[in-house]
C-alpha positions as a printed NumPy array, in Angstrom:
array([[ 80.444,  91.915,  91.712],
       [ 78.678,  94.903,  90.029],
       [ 80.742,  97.223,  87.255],
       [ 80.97 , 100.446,  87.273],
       [ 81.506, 102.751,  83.469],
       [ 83.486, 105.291,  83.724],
       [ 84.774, 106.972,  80.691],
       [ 84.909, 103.838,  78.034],
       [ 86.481, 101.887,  81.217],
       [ 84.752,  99.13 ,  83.372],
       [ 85.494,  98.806,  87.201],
       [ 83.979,  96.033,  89.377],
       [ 82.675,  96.872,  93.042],
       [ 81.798,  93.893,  95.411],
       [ 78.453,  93.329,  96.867],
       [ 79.893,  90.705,  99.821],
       [ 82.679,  90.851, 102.014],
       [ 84.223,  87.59 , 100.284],
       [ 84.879,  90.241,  97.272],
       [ 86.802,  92.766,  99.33 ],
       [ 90.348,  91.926, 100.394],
       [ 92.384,  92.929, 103.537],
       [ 94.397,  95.694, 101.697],
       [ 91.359,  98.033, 100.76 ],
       [ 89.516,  96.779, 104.05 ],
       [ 92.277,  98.25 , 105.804],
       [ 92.085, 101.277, 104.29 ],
       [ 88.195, 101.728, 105.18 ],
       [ 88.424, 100.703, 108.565],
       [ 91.459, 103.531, 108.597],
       [ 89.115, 105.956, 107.69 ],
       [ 87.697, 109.225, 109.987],
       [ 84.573, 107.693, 111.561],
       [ 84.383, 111.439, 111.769],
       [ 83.586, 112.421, 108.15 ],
       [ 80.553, 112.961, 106.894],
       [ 78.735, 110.423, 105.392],
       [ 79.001, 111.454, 101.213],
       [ 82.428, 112.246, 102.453],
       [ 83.064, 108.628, 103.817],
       [ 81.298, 107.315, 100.577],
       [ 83.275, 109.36 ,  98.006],
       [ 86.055, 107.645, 100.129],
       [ 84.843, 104.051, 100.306],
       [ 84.321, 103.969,  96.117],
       [ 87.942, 105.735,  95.745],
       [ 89.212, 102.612,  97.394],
       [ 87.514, 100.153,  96.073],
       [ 87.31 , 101.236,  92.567],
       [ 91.17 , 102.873,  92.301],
       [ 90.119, 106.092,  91.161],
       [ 91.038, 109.079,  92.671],
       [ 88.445, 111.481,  94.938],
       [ 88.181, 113.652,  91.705],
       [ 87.152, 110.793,  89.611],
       [ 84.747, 109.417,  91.641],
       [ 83.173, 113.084,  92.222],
       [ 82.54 , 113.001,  88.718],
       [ 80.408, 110.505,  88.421],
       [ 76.41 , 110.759,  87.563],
       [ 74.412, 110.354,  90.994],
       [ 71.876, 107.899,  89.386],
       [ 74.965, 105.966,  88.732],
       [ 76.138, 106.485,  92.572],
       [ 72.781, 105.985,  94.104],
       [ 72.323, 102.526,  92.131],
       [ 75.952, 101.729,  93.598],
       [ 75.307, 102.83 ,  96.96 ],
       [ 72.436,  99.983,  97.418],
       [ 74.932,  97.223,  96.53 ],
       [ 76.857,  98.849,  98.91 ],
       [ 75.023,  98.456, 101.855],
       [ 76.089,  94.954, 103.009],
       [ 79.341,  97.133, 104.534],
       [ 77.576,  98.866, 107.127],
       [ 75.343,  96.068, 108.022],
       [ 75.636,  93.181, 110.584],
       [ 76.041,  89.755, 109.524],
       [ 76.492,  86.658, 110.791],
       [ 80.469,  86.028, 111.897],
       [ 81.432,  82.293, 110.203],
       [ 84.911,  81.171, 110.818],
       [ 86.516,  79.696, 107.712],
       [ 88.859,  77.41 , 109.555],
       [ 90.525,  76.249, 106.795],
       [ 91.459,  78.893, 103.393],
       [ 93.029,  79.038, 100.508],
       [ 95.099,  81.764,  99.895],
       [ 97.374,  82.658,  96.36 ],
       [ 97.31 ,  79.013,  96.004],
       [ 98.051,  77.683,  99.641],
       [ 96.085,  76.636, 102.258],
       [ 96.287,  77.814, 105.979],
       [ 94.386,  77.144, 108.736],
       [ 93.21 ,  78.681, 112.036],
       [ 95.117,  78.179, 114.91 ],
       [ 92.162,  77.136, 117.769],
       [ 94.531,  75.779, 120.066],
       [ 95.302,  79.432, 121.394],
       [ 95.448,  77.492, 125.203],
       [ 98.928,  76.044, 123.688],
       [100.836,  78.539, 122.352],
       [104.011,  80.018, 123.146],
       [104.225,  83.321, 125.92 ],
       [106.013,  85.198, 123.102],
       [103.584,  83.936, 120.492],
       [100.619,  85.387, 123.327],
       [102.803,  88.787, 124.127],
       [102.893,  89.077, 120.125],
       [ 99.056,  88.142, 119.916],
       [ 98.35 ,  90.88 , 122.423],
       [100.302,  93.65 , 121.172],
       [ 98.939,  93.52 , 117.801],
       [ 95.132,  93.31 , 118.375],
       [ 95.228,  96.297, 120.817],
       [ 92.161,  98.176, 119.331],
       [ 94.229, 101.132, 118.511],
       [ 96.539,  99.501, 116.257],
       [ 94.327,  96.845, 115.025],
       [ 93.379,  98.698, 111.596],
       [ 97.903,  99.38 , 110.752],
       [ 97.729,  95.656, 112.011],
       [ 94.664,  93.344, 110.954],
       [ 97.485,  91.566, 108.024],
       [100.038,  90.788, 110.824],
       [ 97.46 ,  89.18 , 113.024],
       [ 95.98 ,  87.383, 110.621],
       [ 99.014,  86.146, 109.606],
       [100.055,  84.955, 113.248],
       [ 96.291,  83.38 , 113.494],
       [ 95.734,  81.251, 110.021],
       [ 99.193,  79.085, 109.47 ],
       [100.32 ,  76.748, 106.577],
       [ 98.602,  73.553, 106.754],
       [100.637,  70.523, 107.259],
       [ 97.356,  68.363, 106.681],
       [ 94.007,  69.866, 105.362],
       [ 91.151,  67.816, 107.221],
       [ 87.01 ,  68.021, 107.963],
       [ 86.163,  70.438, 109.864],
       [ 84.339,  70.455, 113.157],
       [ 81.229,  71.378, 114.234],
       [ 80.528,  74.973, 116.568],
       [ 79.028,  72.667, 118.854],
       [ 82.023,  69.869, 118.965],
       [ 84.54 ,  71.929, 118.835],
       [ 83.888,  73.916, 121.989],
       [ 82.873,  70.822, 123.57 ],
       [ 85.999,  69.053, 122.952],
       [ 88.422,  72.651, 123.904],
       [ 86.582,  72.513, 127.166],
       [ 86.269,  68.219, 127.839],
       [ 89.247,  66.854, 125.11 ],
       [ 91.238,  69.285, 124.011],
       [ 93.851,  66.735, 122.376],
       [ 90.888,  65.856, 119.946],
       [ 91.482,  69.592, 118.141],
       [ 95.169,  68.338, 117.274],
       [ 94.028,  65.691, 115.448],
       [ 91.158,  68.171, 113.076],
       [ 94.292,  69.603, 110.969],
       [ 97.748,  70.663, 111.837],
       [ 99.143,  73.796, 111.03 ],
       [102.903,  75.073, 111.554],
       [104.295,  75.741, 114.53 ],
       [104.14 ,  79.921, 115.403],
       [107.743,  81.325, 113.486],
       [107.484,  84.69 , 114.052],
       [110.444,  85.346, 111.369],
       [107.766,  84.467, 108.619],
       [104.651,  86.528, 110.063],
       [106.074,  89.485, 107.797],
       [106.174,  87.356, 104.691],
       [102.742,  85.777, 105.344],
       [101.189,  89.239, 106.511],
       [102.115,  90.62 , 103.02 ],
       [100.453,  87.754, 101.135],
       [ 97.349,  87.828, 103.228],
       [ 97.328,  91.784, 102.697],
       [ 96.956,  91.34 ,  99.401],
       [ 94.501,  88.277,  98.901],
       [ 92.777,  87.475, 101.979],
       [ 89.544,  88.304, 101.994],
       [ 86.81 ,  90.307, 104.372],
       [ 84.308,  86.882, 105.21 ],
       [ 87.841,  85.204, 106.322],
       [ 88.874,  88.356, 108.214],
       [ 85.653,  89.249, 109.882],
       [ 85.016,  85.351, 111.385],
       [ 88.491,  84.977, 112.57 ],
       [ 88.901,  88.498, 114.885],
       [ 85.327,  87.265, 116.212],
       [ 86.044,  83.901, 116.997],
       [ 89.77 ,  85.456, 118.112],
       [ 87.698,  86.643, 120.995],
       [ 85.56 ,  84.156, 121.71 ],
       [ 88.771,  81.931, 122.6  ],
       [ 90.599,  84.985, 124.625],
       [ 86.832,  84.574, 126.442],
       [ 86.898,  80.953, 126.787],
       [ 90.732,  80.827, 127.893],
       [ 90.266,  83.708, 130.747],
       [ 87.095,  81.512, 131.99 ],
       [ 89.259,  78.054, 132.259],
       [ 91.664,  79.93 , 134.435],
       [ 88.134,  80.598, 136.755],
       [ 87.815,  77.935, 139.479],
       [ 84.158,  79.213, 140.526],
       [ 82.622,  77.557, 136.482],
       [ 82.258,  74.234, 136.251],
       [ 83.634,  72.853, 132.75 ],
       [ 79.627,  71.984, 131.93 ],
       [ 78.61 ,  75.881, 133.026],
       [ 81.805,  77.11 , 130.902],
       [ 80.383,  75.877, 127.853],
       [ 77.194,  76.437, 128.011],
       [ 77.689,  79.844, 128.413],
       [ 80.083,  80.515, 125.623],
       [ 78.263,  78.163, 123.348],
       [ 75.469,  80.671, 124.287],
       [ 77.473,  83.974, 123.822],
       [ 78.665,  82.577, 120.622],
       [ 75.422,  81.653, 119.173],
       [ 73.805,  85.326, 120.539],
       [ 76.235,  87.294, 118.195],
       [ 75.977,  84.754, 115.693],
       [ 79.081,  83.213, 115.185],
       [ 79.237,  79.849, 113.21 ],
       [ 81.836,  77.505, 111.342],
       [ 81.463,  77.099, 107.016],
       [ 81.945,  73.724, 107.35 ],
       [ 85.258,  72.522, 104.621],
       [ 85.612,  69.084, 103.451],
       [ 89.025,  67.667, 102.228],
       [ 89.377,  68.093,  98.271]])
């Protein structure tokens, strides 16, 4: 975090994603890829500062321009890492990789909410339906294993960690809590590796892949945009 002075008060501004959470995301993502860039800007330290357009505008522009460089991890790209397992307002959750398994109203409700429209009103709701309370927190796997063991053993995945089954009366609930303290490294790894399994999934219903061919090429689409695992121990 950096801090900003503004008037006799101090405000802190992140300088990684693990420092922004899913609210204020939100509201960037929500914003008119349209405006202007100093318009965007002005926007982007509104939100994450909590003081209004006016405020902001009011600011010295040494004091902006020095911000602005801490700023620029937001608009670059970085390697995706799927936190598998998180802690979150004092709970842990963890990914649901077994999307093969689930439910056809828990894939109906999957689909409707990460339709690219609606995926900035929606990005707490999904993530809620995606990262589910942990029955048993466990070591996670490796990129490597766990895509070889979805495509060869995909019983061995159970046994990583177990997570609730999909209760779509608590996705509200959960979706408020993740809104509020889930953060942008957890966020940006999951919808990433989200899509990697819709990927993986659509190629096992294929009959002209080989299992062998499968992963090979999704371990090598994975790898291409840089999408890993932050490997968690049990503690």
């Amino acid at each position: 975090m950096i801090n900003l002075e503004y008037k006799g008060e101090t405000y802190e501004l992140p300088t990684k994603f693990s420092e922004i959470t899913l609210n204020k995301y939100m509201k960037i993502v929500a914003l008119d890829v349209k405006d202007k860039p100093i318009s965007k800007l002005v926007d982007i330290l509104s939100i994450l500062t909590g003081l209004s357009i006016d405020e902001i505008k009011d600011i010295s522009v040494d004091q902006v321009g020095a911000i602005t460089n801490h700023l620029q991890f937001l608009f670059k790209s970085e390697t995706k890492v799927l936190i598998d397992q998180v802690k979150i307002n004092g709970k842990w959750y963890g990914f649901n990789k077994n999307l093969h398994k689930i439910k056809f109203g828990e894939y109906i409700d999957l689909e409707e909410f990460s339709k690219k429209e609606q995926l900035s009103k929606n990005l707490h709701i999904l993530m809620a339906m995606l990262y589910r309370p942990l029955k048993q927190r466990k070591k996670s796997s490796t990129l490597h294993n766990f895509i070889k063991n979805y495509i060869y053993d995909r019983e061995k995945l159970v046994k990583e960690y177990e997570i609730e089954k999909y209760d779509e009366n608590n996705i509200m609930i959960r979706a408020d809590i993740f809104k509020k303290y889930m953060t942008v490294d957890v966020i940006l790894g999951a919808m990433f590796f989200f899509i990697i399994l819709k990927r993986i999934y659509i190629n096992n219903l294929k009959q002209s892949s080989t299992k062998k061919e499968m992963m090979k090429e999704v371990i090598k689409y994975m790898k291409a945009s840089g999408v890993n695992f932050k490997p968690i121990g049990v503690g």
